[in-house]
matplotlib code that plots the C-alpha trace (Angstrom):
import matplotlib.pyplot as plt

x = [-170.9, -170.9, -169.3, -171.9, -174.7, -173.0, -172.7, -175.9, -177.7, -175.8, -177.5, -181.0, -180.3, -179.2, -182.1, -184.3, -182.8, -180.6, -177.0, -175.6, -172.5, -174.1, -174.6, -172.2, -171.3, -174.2, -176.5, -178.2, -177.9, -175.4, -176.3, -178.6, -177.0, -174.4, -171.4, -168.3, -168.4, -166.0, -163.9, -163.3, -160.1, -160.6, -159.7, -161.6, -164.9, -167.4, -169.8, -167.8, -167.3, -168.8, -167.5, -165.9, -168.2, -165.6, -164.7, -167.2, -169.5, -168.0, -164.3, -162.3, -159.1, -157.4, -158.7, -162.0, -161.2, -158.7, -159.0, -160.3, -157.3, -158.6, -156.0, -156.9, -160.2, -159.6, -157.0, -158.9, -161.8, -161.8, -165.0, -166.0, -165.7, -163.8, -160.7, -160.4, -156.7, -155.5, -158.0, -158.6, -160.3, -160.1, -157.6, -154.5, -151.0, -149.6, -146.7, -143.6, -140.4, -137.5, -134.9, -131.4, -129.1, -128.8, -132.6, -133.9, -136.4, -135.2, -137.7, -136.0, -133.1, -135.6, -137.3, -134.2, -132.7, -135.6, -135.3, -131.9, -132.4, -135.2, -133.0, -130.2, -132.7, -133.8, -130.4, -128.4, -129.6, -128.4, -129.4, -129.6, -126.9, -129.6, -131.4, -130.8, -132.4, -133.7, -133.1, -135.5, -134.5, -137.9, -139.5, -137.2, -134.7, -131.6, -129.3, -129.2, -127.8, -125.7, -126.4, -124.4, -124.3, -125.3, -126.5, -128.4, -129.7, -132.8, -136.3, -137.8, -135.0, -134.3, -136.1, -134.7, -136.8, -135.5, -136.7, -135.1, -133.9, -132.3, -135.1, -137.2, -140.8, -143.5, -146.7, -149.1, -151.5, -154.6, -154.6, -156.7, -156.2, -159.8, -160.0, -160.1, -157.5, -158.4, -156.0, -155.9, -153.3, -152.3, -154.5, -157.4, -157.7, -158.3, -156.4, -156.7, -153.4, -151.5, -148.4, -145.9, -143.7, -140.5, -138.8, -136.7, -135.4, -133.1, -133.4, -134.4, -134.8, -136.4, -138.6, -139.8, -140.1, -140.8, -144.2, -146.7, -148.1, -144.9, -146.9, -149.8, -147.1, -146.0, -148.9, -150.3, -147.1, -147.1, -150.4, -149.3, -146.4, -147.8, -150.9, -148.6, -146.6, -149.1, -150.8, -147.8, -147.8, -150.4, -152.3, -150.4, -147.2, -148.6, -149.3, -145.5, -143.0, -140.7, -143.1, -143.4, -139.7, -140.3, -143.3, -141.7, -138.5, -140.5, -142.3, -139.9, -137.7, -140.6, -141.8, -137.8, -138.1, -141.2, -140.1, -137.1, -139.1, -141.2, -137.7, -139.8, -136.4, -137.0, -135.5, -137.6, -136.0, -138.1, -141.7, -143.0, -146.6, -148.1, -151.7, -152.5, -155.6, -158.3, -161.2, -163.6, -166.5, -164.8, -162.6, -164.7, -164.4, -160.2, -160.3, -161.7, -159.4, -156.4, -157.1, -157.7, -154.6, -152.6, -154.4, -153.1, -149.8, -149.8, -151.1, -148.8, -145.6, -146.7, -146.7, -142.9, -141.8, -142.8, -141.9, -138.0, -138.5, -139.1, -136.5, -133.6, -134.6, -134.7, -131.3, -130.2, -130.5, -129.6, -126.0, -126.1, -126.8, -124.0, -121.5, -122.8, -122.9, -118.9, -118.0, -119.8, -117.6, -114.7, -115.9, -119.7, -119.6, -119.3, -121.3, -124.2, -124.4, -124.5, -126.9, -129.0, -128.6, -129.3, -132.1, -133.9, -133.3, -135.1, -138.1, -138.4, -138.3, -141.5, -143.4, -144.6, -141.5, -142.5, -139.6, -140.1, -137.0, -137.4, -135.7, -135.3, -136.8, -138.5, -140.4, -142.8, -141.7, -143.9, -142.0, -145.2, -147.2, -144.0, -143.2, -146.9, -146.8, -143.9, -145.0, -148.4, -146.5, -143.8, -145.3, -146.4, -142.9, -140.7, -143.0, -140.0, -140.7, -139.1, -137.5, -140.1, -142.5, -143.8]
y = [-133.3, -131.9, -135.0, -137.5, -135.5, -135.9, -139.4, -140.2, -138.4, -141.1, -143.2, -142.3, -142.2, -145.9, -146.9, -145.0, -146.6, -144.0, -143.6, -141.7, -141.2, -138.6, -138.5, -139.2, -136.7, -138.0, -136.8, -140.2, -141.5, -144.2, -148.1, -148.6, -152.2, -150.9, -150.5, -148.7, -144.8, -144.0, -141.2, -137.9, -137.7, -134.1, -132.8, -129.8, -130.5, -131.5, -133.0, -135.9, -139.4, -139.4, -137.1, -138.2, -138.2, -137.5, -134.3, -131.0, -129.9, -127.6, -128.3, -128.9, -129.4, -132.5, -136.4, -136.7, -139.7, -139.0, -141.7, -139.8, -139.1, -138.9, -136.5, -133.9, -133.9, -133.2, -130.8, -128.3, -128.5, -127.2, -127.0, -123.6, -125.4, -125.5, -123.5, -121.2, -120.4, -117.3, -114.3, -111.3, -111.8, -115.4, -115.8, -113.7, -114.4, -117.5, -116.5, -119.0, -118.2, -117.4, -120.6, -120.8, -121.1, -124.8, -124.9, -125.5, -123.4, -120.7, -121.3, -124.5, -122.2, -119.6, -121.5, -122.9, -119.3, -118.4, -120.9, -120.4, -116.7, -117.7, -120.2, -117.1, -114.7, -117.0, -118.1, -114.0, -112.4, -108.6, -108.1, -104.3, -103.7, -103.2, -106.4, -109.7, -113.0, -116.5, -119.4, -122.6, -125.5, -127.5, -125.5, -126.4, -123.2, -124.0, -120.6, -116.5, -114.5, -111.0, -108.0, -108.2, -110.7, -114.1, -116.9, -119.6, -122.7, -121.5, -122.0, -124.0, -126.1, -123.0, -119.9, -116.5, -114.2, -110.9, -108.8, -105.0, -105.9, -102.9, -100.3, -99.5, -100.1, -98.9, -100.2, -97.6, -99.0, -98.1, -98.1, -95.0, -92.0, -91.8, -95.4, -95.3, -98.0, -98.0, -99.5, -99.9, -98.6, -99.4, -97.2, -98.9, -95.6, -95.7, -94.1, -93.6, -94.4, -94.4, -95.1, -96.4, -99.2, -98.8, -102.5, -103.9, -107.6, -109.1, -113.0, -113.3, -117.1, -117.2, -114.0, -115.9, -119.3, -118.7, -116.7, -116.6, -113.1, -110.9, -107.7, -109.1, -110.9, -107.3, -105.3, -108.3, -108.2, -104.6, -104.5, -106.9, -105.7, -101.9, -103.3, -105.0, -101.8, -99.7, -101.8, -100.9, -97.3, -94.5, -92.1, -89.2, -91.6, -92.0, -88.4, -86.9, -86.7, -88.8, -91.6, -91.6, -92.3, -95.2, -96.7, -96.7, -98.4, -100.9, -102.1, -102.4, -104.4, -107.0, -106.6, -107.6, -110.9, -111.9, -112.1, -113.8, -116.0, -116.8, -116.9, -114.1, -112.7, -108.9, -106.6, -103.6, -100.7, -98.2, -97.0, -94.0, -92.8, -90.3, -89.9, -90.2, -88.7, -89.7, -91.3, -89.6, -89.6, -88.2, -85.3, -82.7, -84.5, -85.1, -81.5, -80.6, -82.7, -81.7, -78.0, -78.8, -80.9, -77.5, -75.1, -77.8, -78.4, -74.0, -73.5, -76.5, -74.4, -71.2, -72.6, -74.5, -71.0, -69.3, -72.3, -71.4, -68.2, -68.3, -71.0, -69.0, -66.3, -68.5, -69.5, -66.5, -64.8, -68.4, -67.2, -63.9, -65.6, -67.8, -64.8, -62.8, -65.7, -65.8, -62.3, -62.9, -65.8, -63.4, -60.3, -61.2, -58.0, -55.5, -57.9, -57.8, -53.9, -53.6, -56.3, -54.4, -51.2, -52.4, -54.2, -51.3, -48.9, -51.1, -51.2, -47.8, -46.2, -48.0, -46.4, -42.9, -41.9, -39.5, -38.2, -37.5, -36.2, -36.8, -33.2, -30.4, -27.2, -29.2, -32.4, -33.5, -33.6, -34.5, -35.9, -37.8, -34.5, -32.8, -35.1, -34.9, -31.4, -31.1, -33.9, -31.6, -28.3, -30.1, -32.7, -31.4, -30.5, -33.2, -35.6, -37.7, -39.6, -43.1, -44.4, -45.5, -42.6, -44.7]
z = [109.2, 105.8, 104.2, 106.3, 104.9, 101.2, 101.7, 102.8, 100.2, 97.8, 100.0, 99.4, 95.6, 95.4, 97.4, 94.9, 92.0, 90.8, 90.6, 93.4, 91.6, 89.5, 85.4, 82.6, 80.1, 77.4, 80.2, 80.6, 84.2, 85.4, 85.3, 88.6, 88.4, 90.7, 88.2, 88.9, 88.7, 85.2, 86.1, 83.9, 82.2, 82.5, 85.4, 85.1, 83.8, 86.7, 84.8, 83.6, 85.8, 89.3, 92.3, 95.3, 97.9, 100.3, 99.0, 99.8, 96.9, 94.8, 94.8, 92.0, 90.6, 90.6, 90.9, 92.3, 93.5, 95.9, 98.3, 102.4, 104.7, 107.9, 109.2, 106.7, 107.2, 111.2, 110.2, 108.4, 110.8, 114.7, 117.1, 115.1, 112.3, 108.9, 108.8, 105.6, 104.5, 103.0, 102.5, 104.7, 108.2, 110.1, 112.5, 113.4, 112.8, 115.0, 117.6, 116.9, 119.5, 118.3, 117.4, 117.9, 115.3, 115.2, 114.8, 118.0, 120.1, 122.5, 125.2, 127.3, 127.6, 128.8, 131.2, 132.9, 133.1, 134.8, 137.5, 138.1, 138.9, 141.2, 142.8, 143.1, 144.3, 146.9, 148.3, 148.3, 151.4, 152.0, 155.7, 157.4, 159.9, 162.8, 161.4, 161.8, 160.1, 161.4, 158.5, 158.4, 156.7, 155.7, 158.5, 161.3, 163.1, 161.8, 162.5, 162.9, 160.6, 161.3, 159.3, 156.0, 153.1, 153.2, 151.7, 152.3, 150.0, 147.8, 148.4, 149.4, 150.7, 153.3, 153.8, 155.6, 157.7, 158.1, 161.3, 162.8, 166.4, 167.3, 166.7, 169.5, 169.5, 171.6, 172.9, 174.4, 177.7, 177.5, 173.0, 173.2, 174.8, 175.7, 177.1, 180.9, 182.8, 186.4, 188.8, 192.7, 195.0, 198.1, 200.2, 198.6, 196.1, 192.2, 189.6, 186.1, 184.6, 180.8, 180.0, 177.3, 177.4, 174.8, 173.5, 171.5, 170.2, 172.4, 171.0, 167.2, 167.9, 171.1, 169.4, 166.4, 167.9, 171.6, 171.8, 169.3, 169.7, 170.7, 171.1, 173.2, 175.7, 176.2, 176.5, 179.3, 181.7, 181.2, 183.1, 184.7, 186.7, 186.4, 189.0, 190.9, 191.3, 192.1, 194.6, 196.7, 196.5, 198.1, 196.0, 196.5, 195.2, 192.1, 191.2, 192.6, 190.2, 192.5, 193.4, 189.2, 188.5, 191.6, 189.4, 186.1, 187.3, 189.3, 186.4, 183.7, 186.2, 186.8, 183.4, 182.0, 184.9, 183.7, 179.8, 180.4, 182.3, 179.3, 176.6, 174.9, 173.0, 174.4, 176.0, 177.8, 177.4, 179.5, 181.1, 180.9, 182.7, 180.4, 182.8, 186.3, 187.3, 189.7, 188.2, 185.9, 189.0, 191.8, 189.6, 191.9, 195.1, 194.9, 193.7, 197.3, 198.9, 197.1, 198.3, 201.7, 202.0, 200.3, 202.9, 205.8, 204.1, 204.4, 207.8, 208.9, 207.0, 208.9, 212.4, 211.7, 210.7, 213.8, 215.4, 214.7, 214.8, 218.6, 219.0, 217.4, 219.8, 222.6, 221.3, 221.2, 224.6, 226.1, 224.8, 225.4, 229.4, 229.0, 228.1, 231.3, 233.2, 232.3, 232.9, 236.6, 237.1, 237.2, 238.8, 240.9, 242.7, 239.7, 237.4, 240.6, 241.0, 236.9, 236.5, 239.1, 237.2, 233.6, 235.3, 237.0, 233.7, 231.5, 234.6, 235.2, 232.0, 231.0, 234.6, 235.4, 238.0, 241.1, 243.1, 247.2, 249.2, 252.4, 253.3, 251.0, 249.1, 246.6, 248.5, 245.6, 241.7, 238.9, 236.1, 234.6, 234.5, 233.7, 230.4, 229.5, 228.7, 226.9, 224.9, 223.8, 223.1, 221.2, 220.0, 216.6, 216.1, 216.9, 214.9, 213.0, 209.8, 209.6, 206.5, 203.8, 204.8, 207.9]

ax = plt.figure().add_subplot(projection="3d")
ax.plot(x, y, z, "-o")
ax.set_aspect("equal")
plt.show()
């Protein structure tokens, strides 16, 4: 811009009749008939022979005439304009890489070392020994790989996903502990149930490939197969430990059909219930019931003990028949006349006993009166103490 302004100040001067090409060294002003500027043989005084007019005011040294070279002028200038060399302050120092010895730059070797570790970073695959990896070549499943080293071609030609199948990973039913999961059981009853469900990767292809949410397929044929379950069981099945064990091993065997039903790639590896209470709304009620049914389930114990009690006795002298019944057998006459004895012994000595003779001295003998008074006067005496001080 500096050198168009220049130049069209020379311009205006020749249109005014002067000579844009400046004075001579006598002072007086050029020809205005449009002669030739005479150039200084000095090359340091200014004021003799015209100036370039492509050169900026105020420089010096050499021919002023120097004919404009386009690619100087657009080298010393940027879009801040002119660029000063040398001095302090302008621009800092410019960054040149290194060159190898023969004179070339460094950096095409740099750039191409670079790739080629990407390329050898991409195809070296160490892989855990409980992991295994799926390979894709442009996208597709092309193989598995077994734990160890491997190698594949680099990106993107093939790429490698690594994944843990043997570690055991859990999904809990309901997510939060406070969330209530109601389900119905076969006596039309509700129950509040949690529990976990432990897996693991059977299938790494079928895993990846198969299903798109592996998590969510679990959690819905866990609820699945634990409704189903319990729809077969009664209430009281679902709170035993027994009935329990029954539950869990009914639903991680329909859980396992209905994944390999879907190829999902996974194993189930158990279910455990963690909750099983009644609902949150009848807590009181089933608390009622549960201690009726305990008073029943003890009355109903009581009367099975007494129950045996009187049949083992019943047992009992039903031998003790069968032995006399025996020794009869062999001797009925004695056996008779000591049944009749033992018979009227136990009778008798529970009765008052009055003793008539028909003939003698003493006709009339009161034993019952007799016993009654021994009993008074010796009674405080012969008191006996049992065992235990009863």
């Amino acid at each position: 811009m500096r050198i168009l302004d220049g130049f069209g100040q020379r311009i205006g001067l020749a249109m005014a009749g002067k000579n844009p090409w400046g004075t001579g060294g006598d002072g007086s002003s050029g020809s205005g008939d449009g002669d030739a500027p005479k150039g200084d043989k000095g090359s340091g005084d200014k004021g003799n022979g015209p100036r370039n007019p492509w050169l900026p005011p105020g420089s010096g040294g050499g021919d002023g005439r120097r004919g404009p070279n386009i690619e100087d002028i657009f080298k010393n200038r940027g879009p801040e304009g002119p660029r000063r060399k040398g001095g302090g302050g302008g621009g800092g120092p410019n960054f040149r890489f290194p060159q190898r010895p023969g004179g070339k730059s460094w950096f095409p070797v740099a750039v191409v070392g670079i790739i080629a570790l990407g390329l050898l970073a991409t195809s070296v695959h160490l892989i855990g020994p409980q992991q295994q990896a799926v390979v894709k070549t442009l996208g597709n499943y092309t193989r598995t790989l077994d734990s160890g080293l491997k190698f594949s071609a680099p990106f993107p030609i093939e790429t490698v996903d690594v994944e843990d199948v043997q570690g055991v990973r859990a999904v809990r039913i309901p997510g939060n502990n406070n969330q209530v999961k109601l389900i119905l059981t076969g006596d039309q009853n509700l129950v509040d149930l949690s529990y976990i469900v432990r897996w693991n990767i059977k299938d790494l292809a079928d895993y990846k490939f198969r299903v798109v949410d592996p998590v969510e397929t679990v959690n819905e044929a866990a609820e699945a197969a634990m409704r189903a379950a319990v729809a077969e069981k009664q209430l009281d099945e679902t709170f035993s430990g027994q009935g329990r064990a029954a539950i869990e091993q009914d639903v991680r065997e329909r859980m396992q059909r209905t994944l390999d039903s879907y190829q999902a790639g996974i194993r189930v590896l158990g279910v455990e219930i963690e909750k099983a209470d009644p609902p949150g709304q009848v807590v009181d009620a089933f608390r009622d019931v549960q201690v009726a049914e305990q008073n029943a389930d003890a009355a109903r114990n009581q009367a099975q003990g007494y129950a045996q009690q009187v049949l083992a006795q019943a047992q009992g002298e039903a031998e003790a028949f069968d032995k006399v019944y025996e020794q009869y057998r062999l001797a009925p006459e004695v056996t008779r006349q000591r049944l009749y004895y033992e018979t009227m012994e136990r009778v008798l000595s529970k009765t008052d006993k009055t003793i008539v003779e028909a003939t003698g001295v003493t006709p009339y003998l009161p034993l019952p009166e007799i016993r009654r008074r021994a009993q008074q006067t010796e009674g405080p005496a012969t008191t006996v103490t049992a065992p235990g001080g009863q």
